[in-house]
TORLUM-243685 format. One line per field, with one value per residue (C-alpha): y, x, z; residue number from 1. Coordinates in nm, 3 decimals. Layout:
yy	Y|... $
xx	X|... $
zz	Z|... $
k	NUM|... $
//
This chain:
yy	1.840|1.843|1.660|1.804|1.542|1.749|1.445|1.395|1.132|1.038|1.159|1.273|1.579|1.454|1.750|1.704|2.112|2.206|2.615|2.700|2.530|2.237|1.955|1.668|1.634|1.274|1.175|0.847|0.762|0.952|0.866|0.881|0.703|0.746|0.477|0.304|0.099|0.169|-0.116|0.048|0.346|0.198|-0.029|0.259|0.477|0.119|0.075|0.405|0.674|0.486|0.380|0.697|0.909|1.022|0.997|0.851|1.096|1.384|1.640|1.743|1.584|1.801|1.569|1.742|1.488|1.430|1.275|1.335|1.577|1.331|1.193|0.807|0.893|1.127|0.870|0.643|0.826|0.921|0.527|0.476|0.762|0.708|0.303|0.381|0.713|0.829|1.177|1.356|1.638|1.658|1.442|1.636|1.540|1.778|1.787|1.942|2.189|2.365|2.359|2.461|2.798|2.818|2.845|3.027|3.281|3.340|3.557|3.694|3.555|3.457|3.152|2.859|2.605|2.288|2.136|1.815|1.490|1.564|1.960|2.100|2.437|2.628|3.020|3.075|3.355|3.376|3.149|2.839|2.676|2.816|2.666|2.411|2.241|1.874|1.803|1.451|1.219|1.207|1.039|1.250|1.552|1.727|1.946|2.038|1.831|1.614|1.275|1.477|1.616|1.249|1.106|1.330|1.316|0.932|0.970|1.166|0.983|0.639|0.808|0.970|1.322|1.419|1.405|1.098|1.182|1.318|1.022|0.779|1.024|0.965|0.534|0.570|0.801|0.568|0.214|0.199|-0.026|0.073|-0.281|-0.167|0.177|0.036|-0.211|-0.003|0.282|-0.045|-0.307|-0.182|0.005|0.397|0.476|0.863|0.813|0.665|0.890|1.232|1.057|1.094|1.506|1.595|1.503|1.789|2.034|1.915|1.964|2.262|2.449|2.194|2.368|2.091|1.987|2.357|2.382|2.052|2.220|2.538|2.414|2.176|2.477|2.685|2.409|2.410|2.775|2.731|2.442|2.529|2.911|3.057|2.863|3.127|3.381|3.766|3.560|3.821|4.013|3.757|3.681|3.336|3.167|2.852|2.592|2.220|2.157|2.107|2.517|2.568|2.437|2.540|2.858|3.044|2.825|2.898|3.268|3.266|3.053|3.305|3.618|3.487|3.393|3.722|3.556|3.702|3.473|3.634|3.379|3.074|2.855|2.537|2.567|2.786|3.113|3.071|3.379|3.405|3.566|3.305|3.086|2.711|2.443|2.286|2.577|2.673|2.287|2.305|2.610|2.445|2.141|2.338|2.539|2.210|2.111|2.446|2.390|2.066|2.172|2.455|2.197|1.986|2.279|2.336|1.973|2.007|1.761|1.887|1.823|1.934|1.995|1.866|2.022|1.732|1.957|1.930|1.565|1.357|1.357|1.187|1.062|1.056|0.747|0.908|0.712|0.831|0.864|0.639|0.742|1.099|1.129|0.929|1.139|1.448|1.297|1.293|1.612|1.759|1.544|1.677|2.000|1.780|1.508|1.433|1.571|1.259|1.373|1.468|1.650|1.613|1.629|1.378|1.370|1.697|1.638|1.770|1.649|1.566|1.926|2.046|2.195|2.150|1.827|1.555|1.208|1.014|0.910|0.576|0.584|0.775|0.391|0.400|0.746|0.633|0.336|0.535|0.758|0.454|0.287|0.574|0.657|0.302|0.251|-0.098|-0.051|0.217|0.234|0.331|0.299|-0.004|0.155|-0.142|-0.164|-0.486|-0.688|-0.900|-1.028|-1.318|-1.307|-1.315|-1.140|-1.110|-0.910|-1.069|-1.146|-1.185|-1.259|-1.013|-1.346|-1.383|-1.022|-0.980|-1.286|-1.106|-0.761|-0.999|-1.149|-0.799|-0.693|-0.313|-0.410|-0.115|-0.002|-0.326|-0.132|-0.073|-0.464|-0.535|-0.199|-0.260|-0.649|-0.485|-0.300|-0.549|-0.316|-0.380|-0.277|-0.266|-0.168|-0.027|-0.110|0.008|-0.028|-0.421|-0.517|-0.480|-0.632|-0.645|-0.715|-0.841|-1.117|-1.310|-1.641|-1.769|-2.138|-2.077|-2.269|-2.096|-1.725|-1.643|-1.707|-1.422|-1.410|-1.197|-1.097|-0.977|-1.268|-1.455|-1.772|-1.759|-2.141|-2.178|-2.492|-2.465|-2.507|-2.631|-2.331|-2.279|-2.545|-2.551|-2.349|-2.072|-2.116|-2.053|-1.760|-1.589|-1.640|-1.429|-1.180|-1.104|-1.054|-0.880|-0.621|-0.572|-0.523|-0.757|-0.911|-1.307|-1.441|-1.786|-1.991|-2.369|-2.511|-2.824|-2.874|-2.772|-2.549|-2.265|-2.137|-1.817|-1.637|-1.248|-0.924|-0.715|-0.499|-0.681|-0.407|-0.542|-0.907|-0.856|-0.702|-0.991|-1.229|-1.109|-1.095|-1.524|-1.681|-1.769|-1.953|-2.115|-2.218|-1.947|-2.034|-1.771|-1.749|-1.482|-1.405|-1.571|-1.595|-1.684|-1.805|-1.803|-1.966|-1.750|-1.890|-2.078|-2.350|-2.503|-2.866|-2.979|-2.898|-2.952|-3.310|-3.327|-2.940|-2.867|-3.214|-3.128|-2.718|-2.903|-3.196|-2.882|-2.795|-3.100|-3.002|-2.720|-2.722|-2.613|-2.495|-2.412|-2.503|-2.297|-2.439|-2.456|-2.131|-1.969|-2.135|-1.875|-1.925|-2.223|-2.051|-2.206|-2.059|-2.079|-1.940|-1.631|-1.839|-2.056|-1.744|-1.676|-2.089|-2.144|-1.855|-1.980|-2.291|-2.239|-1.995|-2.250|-2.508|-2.335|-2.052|-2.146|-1.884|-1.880|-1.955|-1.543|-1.407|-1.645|-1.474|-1.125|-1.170|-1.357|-1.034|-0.774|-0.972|-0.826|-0.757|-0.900|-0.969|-1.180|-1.279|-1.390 $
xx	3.148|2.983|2.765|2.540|2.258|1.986|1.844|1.594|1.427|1.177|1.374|1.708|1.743|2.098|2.206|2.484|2.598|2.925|2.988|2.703|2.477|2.222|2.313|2.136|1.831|1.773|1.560|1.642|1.460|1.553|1.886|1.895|2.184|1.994|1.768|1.952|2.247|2.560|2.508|2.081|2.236|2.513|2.231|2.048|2.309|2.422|2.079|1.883|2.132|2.412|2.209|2.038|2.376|2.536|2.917|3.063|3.363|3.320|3.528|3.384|3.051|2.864|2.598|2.359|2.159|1.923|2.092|2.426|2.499|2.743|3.075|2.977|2.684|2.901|3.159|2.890|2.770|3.107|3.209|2.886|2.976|3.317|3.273|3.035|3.167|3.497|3.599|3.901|3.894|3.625|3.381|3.141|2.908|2.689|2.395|2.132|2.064|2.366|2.279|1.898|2.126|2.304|2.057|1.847|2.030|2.350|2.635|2.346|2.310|1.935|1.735|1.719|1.460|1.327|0.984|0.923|0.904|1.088|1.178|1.486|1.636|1.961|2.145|2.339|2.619|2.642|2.927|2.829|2.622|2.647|2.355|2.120|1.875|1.897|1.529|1.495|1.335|0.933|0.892|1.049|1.077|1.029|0.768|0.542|0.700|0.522|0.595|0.495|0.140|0.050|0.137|-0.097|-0.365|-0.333|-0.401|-0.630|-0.879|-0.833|-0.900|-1.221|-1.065|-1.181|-1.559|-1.688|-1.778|-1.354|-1.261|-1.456|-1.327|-0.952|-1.002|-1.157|-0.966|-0.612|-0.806|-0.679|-0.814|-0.626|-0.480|-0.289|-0.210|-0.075|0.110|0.285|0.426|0.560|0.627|0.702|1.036|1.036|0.723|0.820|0.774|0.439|0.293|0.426|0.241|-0.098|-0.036|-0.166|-0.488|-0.443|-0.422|-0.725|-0.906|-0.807|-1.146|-1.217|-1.157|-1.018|-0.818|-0.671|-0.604|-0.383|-0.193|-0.195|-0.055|0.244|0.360|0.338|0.544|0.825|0.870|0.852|1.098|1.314|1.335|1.244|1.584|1.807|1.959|1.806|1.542|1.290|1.524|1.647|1.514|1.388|1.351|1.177|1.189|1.022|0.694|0.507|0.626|0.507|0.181|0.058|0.176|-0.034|-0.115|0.258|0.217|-0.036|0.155|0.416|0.293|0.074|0.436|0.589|0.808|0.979|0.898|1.135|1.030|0.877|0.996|1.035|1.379|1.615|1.662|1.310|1.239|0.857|0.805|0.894|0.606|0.663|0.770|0.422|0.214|0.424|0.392|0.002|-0.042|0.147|-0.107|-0.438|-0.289|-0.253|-0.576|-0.745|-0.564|-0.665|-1.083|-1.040|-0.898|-1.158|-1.445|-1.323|-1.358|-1.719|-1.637|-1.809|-1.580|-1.558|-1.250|-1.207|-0.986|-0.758|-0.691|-1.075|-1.088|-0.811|-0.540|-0.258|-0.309|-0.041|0.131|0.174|-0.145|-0.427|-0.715|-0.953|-1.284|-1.244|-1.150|-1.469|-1.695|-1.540|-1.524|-1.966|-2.002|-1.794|-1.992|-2.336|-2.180|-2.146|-2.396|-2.439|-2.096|-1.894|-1.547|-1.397|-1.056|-0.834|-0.483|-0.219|-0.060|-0.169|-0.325|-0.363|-0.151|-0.260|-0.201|-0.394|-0.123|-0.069|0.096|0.225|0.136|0.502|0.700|0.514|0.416|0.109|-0.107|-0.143|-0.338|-0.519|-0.655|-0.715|-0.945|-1.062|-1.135|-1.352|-1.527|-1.641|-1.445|-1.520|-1.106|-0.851|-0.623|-0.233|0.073|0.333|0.609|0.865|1.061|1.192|0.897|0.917|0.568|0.556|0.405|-0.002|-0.280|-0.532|-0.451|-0.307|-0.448|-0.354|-0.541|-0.469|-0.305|-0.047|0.008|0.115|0.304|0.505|0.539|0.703|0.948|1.065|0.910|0.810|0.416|0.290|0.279|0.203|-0.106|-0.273|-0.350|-0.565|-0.707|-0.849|-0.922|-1.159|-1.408|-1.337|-1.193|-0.938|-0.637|-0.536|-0.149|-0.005|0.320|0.256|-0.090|-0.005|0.113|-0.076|-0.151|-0.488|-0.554|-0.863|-1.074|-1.108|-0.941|-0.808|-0.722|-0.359|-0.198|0.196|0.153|0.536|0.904|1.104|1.413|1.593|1.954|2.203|2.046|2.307|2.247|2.263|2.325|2.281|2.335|2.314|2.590|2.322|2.348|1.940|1.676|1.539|1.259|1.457|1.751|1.482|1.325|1.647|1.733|1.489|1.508|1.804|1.754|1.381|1.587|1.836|1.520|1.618|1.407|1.424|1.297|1.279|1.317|1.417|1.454|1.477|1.530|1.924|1.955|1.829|1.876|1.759|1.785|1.843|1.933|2.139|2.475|2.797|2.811|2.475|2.586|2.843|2.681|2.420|2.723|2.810|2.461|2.450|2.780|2.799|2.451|2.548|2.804|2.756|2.823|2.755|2.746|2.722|2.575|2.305|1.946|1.586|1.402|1.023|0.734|0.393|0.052|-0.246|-0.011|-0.251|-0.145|-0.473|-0.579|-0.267|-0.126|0.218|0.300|0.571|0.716|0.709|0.838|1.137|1.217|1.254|1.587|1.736|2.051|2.134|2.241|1.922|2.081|1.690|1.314|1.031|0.637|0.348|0.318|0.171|-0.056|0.099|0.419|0.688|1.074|1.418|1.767|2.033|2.419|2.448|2.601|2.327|1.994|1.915|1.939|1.716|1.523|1.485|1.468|1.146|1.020|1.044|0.859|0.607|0.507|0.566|0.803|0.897|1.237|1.270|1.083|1.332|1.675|1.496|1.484|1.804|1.960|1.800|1.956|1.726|1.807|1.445|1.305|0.960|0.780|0.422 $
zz	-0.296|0.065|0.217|0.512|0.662|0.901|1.097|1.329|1.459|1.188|0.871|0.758|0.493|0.333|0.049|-0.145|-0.194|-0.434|-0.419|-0.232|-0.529|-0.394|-0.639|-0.512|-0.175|-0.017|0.175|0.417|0.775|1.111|1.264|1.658|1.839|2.124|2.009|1.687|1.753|1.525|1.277|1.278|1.150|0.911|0.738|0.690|0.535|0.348|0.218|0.167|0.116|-0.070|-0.372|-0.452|-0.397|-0.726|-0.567|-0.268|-0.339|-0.076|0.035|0.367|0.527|0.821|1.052|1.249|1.436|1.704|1.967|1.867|2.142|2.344|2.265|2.189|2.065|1.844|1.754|1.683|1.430|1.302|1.245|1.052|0.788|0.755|0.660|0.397|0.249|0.126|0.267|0.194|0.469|0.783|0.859|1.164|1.335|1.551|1.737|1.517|1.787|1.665|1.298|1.398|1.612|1.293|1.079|1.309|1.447|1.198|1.374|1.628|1.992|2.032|2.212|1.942|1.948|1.800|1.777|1.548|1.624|1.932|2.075|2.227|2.269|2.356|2.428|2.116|2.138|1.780|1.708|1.953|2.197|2.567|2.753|2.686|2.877|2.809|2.637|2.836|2.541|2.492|2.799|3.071|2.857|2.483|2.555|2.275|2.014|1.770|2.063|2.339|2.170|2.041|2.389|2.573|2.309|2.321|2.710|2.683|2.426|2.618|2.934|2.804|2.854|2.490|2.388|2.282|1.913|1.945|2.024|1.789|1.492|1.617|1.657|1.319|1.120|1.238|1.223|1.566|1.866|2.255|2.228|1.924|2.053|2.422|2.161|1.931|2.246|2.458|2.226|1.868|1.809|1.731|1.972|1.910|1.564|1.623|1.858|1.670|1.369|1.554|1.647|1.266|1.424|1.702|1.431|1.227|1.527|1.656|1.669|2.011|2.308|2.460|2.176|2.183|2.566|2.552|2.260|2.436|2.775|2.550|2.476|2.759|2.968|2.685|2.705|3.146|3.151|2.826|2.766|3.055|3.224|3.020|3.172|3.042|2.823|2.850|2.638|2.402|2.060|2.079|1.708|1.631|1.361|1.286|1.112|1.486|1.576|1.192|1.173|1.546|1.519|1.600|1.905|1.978|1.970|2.164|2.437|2.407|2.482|2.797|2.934|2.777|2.552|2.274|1.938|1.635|1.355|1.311|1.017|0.900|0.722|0.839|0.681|0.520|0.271|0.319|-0.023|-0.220|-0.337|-0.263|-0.468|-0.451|-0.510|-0.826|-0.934|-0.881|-1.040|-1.412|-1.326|-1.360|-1.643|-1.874|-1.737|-1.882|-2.222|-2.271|-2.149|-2.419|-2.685|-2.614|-2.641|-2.983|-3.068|-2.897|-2.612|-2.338|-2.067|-1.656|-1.456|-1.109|-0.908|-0.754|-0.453|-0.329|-0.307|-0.301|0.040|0.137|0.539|0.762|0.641|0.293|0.155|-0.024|0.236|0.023|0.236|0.241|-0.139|-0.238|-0.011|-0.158|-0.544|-0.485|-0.378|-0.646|-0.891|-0.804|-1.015|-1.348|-1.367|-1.718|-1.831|-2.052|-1.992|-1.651|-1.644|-1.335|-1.269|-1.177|-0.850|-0.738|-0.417|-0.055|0.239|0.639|0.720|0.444|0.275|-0.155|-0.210|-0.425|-0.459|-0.379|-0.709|-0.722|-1.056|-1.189|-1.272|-0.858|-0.838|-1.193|-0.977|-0.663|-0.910|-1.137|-0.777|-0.624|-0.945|-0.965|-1.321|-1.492|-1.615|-1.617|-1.879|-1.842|-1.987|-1.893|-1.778|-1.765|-2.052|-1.937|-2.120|-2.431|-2.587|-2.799|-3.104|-2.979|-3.166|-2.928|-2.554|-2.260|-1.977|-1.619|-1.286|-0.990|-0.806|-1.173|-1.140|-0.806|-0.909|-1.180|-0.942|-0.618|-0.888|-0.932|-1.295|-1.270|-1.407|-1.161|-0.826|-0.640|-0.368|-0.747|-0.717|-0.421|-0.492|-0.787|-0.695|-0.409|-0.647|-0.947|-1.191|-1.416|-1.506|-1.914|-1.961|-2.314|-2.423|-2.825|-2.954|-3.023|-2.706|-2.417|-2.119|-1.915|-1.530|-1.418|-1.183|-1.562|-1.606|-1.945|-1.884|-1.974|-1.734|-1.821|-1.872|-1.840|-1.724|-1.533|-1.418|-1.121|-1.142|-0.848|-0.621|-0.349|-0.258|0.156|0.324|0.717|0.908|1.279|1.525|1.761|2.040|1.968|1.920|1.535|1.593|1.777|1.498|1.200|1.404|1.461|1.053|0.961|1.237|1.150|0.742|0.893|1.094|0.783|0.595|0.337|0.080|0.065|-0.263|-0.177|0.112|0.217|0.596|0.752|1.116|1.127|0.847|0.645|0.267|0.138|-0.193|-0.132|-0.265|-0.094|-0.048|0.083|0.370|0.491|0.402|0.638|0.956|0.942|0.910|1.219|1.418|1.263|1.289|1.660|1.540|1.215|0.957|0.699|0.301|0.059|-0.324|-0.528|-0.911|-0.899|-1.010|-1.021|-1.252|-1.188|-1.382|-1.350|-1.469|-1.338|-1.149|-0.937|-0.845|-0.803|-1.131|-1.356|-1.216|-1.325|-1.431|-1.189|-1.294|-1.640|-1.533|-1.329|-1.610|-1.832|-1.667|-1.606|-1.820|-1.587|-1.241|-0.973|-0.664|-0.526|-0.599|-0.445|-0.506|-0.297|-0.129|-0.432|-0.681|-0.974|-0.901|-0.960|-0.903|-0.915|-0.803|-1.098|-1.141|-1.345|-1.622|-1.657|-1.618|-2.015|-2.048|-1.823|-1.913|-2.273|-2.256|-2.066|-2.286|-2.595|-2.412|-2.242|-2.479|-2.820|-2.900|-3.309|-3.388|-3.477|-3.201|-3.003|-3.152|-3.137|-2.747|-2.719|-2.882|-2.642|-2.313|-2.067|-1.708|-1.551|-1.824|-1.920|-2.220|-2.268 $
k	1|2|3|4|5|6|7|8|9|10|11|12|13|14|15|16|17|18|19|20|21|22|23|24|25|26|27|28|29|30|31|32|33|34|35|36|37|38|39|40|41|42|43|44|45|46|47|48|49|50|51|52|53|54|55|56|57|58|59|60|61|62|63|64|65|66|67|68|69|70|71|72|73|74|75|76|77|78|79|80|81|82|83|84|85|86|87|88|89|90|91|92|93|94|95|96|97|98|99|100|101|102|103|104|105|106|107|108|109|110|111|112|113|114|115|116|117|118|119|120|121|122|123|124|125|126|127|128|129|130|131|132|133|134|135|136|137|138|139|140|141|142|143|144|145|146|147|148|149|150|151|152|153|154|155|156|157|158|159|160|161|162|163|164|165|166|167|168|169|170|171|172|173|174|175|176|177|178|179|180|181|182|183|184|185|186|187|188|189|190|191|192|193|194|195|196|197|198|199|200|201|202|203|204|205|206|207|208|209|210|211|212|213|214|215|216|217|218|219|220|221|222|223|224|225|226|227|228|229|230|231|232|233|234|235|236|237|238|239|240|241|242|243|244|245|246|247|248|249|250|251|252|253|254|255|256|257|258|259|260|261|262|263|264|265|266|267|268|269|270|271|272|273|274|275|276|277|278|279|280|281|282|283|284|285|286|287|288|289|290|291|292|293|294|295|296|297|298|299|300|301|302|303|304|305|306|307|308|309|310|311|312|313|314|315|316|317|318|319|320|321|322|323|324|325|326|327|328|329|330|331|332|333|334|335|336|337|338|339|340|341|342|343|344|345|346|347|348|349|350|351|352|353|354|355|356|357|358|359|360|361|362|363|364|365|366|367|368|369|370|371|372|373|374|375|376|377|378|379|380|381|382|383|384|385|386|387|388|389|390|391|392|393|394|395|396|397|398|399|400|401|402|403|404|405|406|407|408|409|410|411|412|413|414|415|416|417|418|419|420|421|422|423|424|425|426|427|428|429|430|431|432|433|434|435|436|437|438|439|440|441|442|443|444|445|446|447|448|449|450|451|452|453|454|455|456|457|458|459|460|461|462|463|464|465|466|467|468|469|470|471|472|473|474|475|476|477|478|479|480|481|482|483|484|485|486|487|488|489|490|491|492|493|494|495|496|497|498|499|500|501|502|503|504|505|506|507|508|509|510|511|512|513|514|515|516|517|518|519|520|521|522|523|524|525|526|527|528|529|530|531|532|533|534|535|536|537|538|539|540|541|542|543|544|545|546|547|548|549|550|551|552|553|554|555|556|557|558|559|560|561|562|563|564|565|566|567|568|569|570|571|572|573|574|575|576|577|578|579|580|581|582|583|584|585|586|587|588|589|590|591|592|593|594|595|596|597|598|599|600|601|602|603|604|605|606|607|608|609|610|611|612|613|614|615|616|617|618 $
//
C-alpha cells in the first residue's frame, strides 16, 4: 500500500492507494515547514492522521507539500513521517508544485500553477521542474491566492476603499471588529489561513465593481510576475489548479486573455473529468428522492405534508458552521409557501456551502442539524435518537431529565450524549432536547430542574496521571503558564487539574509520541512523573455546595476504601470528579452507583456484566 499526502497550507489530502484503487481519503490540517516547526508537524501526523489510518504498514509514501521545496525544509518533513510510520521502500517528499506539474501536465511540458490558500507556479518539461519563480509567502509574494485576496480585501475595507454598506456586510457577516482583524494577521499563528478564509467573501460579491477590479488586478500581477517570467510563455500551455483558480474562474480568464495568456484548464483536482457528476450532487439527488417517497407515503395516508428543499435555506459559513441568520431568514420565506401545512419534509445534512456549491453538513451527528432546524423553526423540543451505546439506565419509570449545565456535564466527561454546539443552541431559544435509547429509556434536555441532587456516575478510561514540580528556573506563575502552554500547543485535553505554587498535576489523554515531545518542551522546567491506566470517575447532578451542605463529603467518604490519586470540585456546580488506577475504575464506579442511585441488586450484576468503556447509569 502507498501513501501520497497533497498538502497545503490549510489542509492535507492524505490517500492511502493499493493498485491504482483509492482505499482510504484523510483529511488532517495544512503542513508548511515554512511556518510549523518539526515537532508542529509530527503532533499533527501523531494526533490527526495516525488514529484515523487503517495501517501504519506502508510500502512507499509520496509528500507533496507546500513549502517543502528546500532541503531542511525537506528533511524536516521527512523525520516527521518516518518516526510515526513504518515504510518498507521510499519515503518522498516533494514540493507540491511538482505533484500539481504532475498532475497537471502528465508527460507534456506546459506552465503549472497553483492558487489556494497560497499560489505558485513553474516550466514543466514533462518529466520535472526546470524553472520556477520562488512565490515569496503572502506577504512579499503569492499573487492571487486565497492569503493574498483576503489581505488586500482586509486593506481595503479598513481603509474605506470598499463602499460603506460593503464594508458593514463584511464586519458583520465575520463578527469581526479591526482590533480583532489587526490581531489575528500579527499576533495569532497561521495569519494565511485566516486571511484566505475571508476571500469566499470576494466571490459572493463579485457583481461590485470594485470587489471585481481587486480580483481582477490579483490575477493579472500573478500572471506579470509568475508566468510571464518563462521563457516562450506566449506559446506554452499554462494549466491551473486550487479552489481560488476554480471558483474565480472566470475572473481568471478574463485576466488572461487581456495579458494574452494561454489558460489550458482550470481544475481543482488534477486530471479532473468534467463529465462526471460530483459526489455531492449524486448524494443530493438520493436525498430528495427519499424525501418524495416518503411525501407520496404520506399522501396516501392523507397527511398533508410540504417538502423543503434543504439546499434553499440552510449553509455552512466559512468555518464549516451552519450560518444560523441566513438559514432562518431563508426558512420564512420558504414558509410563506406552506402556512397551514402540519408536516414539513426536509432532508438531513444536505445543505449549501460558502461558495454556494451542494454540500454536506460535517459527520457530527445528525441531533446537531435537528437542533439547528428545531432552533430556527422555534421548536418547543426536537426529538432524536441517542446515539451512545455506552449508557446504562437504572430501573426508572418515568423519563430522565437533565439541565443543559448536567448535560454539558456528561458530554466534557467524554459520554457521546450529542454533538456538544447542540447544547447552548438549544439553551438560547429554550428548546429541548428528548433522546431515545428504546421506547423505555429515554433521556430529555431542557432549562427544567428535578431536585435530584445525583443524576449519574461516569467514568473515563485511557487517562495518565501527569505530576510537575518545578525546578525553580520560572517564578510560579510563569511555571503554571508554561504547563499549560505546552499541553495547549499539543492540543491536549486536560480533564482535571491541581496546582499549588511549585507544582502542577493534570489528568490527560493522549498518545506516548505526544507525551514525549511535551516531555521534552517541560523537563528543563520541572521534575516530570507520569502514570499510566488510569481513570476518572465523575459524579453529575445538581451539586451545588450551597444548597446540599455536606454532598461532596458524603460523594468523597463513599470511596474511602480505594486509593484517590485526584479530586476536582468547585469549578462546576454539576460536576464532582476523582482520578483512580485502572484496577480500581468499575469499584469506584459501582460503588457510587449503589449509593447514589439506588440501583437493584439485578440491575447492579446486569451492568457489572456489560463492563462498559465510558459508561453511565441514571
Amino acid at each position: 500500500m502507498i501513501l501520497i499526502a497533497d498538502s497545503g497550507s490549510t489542509k492535507t489530502d492524505w490517500c492511502v492507494v493499493e493498485n491504482g484503487v483509492l482505499l482510504q481519503q484523510i483529511f488532517t490540517k495544512g503542513t508548511n515547514p515554512f511556518f510549523q516547526s518539526e515537532e508542529e508537524i509530527s503532533n499533527e501526523i501523531a494526533t490527526a492522521l495516525l488514529p484515523q489510518l487503517k495501517t501504519s504498514e506502508l510500502d512507499a509514501v509520496y509528500f507533496y507539500g507546500a513549502g517543502c521545496g528546500f532541503p531542511d525544509k525537506i528533511s524536516m518533513v521527512h523525520r516527521a513521517i518516518t518516526k510515526h510510520l513504518s515504510v518498507k521502500n521510499e519515503v518522498e517528499v516533494n514540493t507540491d508544485m511538482l505533484a500539481a506539474a504532475r498532475g497537471l501536465c502528465g508527460h507534456d511540458s506546459g506552465i503549472a500553477c497553483i492558487m489556494g490558500t497560497g499560489s505558485n507556479s513553474c516550466y514543466y518539461d514533462g518529466k520535472s521542474i526546470v524553472t520556477n519563480v520562488s512565490p515569496l509567502g503572502f506577504i512579499l509574494g503569492d499573487e492571487g491566492s486565497g492569503a493574498c485576496l483576503g489581505k488586500l480585501l482586509v486593506g481595503d475595507i479598513l481603509k474605506n476603499q470598499m463602499t460603506p454598506e460593503l464594508k458593514e456586510k463584511f464586519l458583520k457577516q465575520f463578527d469581526l471588529t479591526p482590533a480583532d482583524i489587526i490581531d489575528r494577521v500579527y499576533r495569532k499563528p497561521f495569519p494565511n489561513r485566516f486571511l484566505a478564509s475571508l476571500s469566499p467573501f470576494l466571490a459572493q460579491n463579485l457583481g461590485e465593481p470594485c470587489v471585481r477590479a481587486l480580483v481582477l488586478n490579483s490575477f493579472k500581477a500573478f500572471l506579470k510576475r509568475n508566468v510571464m517570467q518563462y521563457e516562450d510563455y506566449q506559446h506554452q500551455k499554462v494549466h491551473f489548479i486550487g479552489s481560488v483558480a476554480f471558483y474565480y474562474k472566470e475572473v481568471l480568464a478574463e485576466a488572461a486573455k487581456e495579458i494574452k495568456v494561454h489558460i489550458d484548464q482550470i481544475s481543482r483536482l488534477c486530471n479532473e473529468n468534467p463529465n462526471i457528476i460530483d459526489d455531492h450532487e449524486i448524494m443530493a439527488h438520493g436525498a430528495m428522492i427519499s424525501s418524495l417517497i416518503l411525501s407520496h407515503y404520506l399522501e396516501e395516508c392523507t397527511k398533508k405534508n410540504f417538502i423543503l428543499n434543504s439546499c434553499h435555506f440552510m449553509r455552512l459559513g466559512l468555518d464549516r458552521k451552519p450560518d444560523i441568520k441566513y438559514v432562518k431568514k431563508n426558512v420564512e420565506e420558504l414558509m410563506k409557501d406552506c402556512p397551514d401545512v402540519p408536516i414539513l419534509i426536509t432532508q438531513s445534512r444536505l445543505c449549501k456551502n460558502a461558495y454556494d456549491e451542494v454540500d454536506f453538513f460535517p459527520q457530527i451527528g445528525n441531533e446537531y442539524y435537528a437542533t439547528v432546524i428545531g432552533a430556527v423553526f422555534h421548536a418547543d423540543e426536537i426529538i432524536t435518537s441517542l446515539r451512545s451505546d455506552e449508557i446504562c439506565f437504572r430501573g426508572m419509570e418515568h423519563t430522565r431529565t437533565l439541565t443543559y449545565g448536567e448535560a454539558e456535564n456528561f458530554i466534557d466527561s467524554g459520554i457521546a450524549l450529542l454533538h456538544p454546539e447542540c447544547i447552548p443552541l438549544a439553551r438560547t431559544v429554550g428548546m429541548a432536547i428528548v433522546l431515545i435509547k428504546t421506547p423505555e429509556d429515554t433521556l430529555r434536555i431542557s432549562s427544567e430542574k428535578t431536585g435530584t441532587k445525583v443524576k449519574a456516575a461516569v467514568s473515563r478510561r485511557g487517562v495518565v496521571f501527569v505530576k510537575l514540580r518545578s525546578l525553580g528556573v520560572l517564578t510560579s506563575y510563569l511555571f503554571i503558564g508554561k504547563v499549560f502552554d505546552v499541553f495547549e500547543k499539543y492540543k491536549v485535553p486536560v480533564y482535571l487539574a491541581t496546582s499549588s505554587n511549585v507544582s502542577v498535576s493534570l489528568a490527560v489523554k493522549c498518545s506516548n509520541d505526544t507525551l514525549r515531545l511535551i516531555y521534552r518542551e517541560l523537563h528543563k522546567y520541572a521534575e516530570i512523573g507520569m502514570e499510566t491506566e488510569m481513570s476518572v470517575v465523575s459524579v453529575i447532578g445538581d451539586l451545588n455546595w450551597e444548597k446540599h451542605t455536606g454532598l461532596e463529603a458524603r460523594i468523597i467518604e463513599t470511596l474511602k476504601e480505594m486509593p484517590v490519586c485526584m479530586i476536582s470540585y468547585g469549578s462546576s456546580t454539576h460536576n464532582l470528579s476523582v482520578l483512580v488506577r485502572e484496577q480500581d475504575r468499575e469499584k469506584a464506579l459501582m460503588t457510587l452507583c449503589k449509593a447514589f442511585l439506588d440501583i437493584p441488586s439485578e440491575k447492579f450484576d446486569v451492568i457489572k456484566q456489560t463492563q462498559l468503556q465510558d459508561s453511565f447509569v441514571m
